[in-house]
C-alpha positions in Angstrom: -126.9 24.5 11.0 -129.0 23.0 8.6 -131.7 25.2 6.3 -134.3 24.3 4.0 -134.3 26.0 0.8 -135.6 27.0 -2.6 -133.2 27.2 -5.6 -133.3 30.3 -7.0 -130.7 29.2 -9.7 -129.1 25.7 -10.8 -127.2 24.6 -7.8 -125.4 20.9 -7.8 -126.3 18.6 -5.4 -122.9 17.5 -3.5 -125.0 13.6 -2.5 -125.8 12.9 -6.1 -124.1 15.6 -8.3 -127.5 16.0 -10.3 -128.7 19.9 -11.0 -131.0 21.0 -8.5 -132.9 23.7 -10.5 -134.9 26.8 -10.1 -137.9 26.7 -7.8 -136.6 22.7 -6.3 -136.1 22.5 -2.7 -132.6 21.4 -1.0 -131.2 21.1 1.8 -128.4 23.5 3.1 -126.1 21.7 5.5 -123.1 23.4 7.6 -120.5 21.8 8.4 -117.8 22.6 11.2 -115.1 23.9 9.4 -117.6 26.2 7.9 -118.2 24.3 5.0 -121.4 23.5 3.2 -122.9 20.9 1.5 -126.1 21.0 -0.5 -128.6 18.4 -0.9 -131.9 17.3 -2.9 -134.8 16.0 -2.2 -134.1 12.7 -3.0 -130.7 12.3 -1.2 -132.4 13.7 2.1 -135.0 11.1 1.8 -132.6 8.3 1.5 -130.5 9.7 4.2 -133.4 10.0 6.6 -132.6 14.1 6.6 -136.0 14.5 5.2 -139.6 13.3 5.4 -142.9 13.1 4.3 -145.4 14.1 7.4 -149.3 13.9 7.3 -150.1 17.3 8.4 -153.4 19.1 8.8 -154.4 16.5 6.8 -152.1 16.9 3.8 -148.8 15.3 3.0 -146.1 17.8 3.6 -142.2 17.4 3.1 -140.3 18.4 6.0 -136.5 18.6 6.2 -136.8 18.6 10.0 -138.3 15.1 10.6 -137.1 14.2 14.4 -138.1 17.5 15.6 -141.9 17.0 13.8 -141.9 13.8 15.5 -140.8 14.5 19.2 -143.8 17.0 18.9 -146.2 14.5 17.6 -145.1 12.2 20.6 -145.4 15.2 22.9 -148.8 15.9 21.6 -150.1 12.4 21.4 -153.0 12.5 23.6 -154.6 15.9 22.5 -154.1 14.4 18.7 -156.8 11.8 19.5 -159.3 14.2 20.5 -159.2 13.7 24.4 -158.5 15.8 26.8 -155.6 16.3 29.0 
């Protein structure tokens, strides 16, 4: 399962092995064994396990890119202002 968080401490990323400090977002990624595996911002970008999404008009970070996507296909038509 993978999570999008906030640090609430100084966590190491396991992608980079920089310090992901208070208040930074990371990803939380499970494993199958159980194990888990922490990554930044930046790492998540270059892996494609993160994106930045125009939303409502604003830029927005999402850790959940292909899900945001698939939507936006889904939704295509009613995005443009037409009907049905």
């Amino acid at each position: 399962m993978n999570r999008g968080c906030i640090a609430i401490g100084e966590i190491k990323c396991d992608g980079c092995q920089r310090l992901i400090e208070h208040g930074q977002r990371y990803l939380l990624m499970e494993g199958d064994g159980g194990e888990k595996f922490r990554f930044c911002v930046d790492c998540c970008l270059s892996k494609g396990h993160a994106a930045y999404v125009k939303e409502k008009g604003e830029q927005v970070l999402t850790f959940f890119p292909t899900r945001v996507n698939s939507q936006a296909e889904q939704q295509g038509s009613n995005r443009e202002g037409k009907i049905g």
